[in-house]
C-alpha positions, 0 to 999 in steps of 0.5 A, spaced: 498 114 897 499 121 894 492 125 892 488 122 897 482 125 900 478 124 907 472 128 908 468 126 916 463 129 917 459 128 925 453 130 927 451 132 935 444 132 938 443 134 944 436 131 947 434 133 955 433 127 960 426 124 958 425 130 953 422 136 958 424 143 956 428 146 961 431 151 956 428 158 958 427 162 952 432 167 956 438 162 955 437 159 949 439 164 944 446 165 949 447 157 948 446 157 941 451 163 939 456 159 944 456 153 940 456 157 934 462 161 936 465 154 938 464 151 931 467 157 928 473 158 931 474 150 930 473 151 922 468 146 922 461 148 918 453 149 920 
């Protein structure tokens, strides 16, 4: 098949145990930019 195109898109949610928040505000903006750098070295898009 020539000319053929595929396109997947995945979506992740990350939930804590019984919805508590133990993320302190301290850590979450290192936690975001760790996964932001990871989506962006694999290609992926935000």
């Amino acid at each position: 098949m020539s000319n053929t195109y595929h396109q997947v898109y995945i979506q992740a949610v990350f939930a804590v145990k019984y919805r508590e928040a133990i993320i302190t505000n301290e850590c979450k903006s290192k936690i975001l930019s760790v996964i932001g750098n990871l989506i962006n070295e694999t290609g992926c898009k935000q």
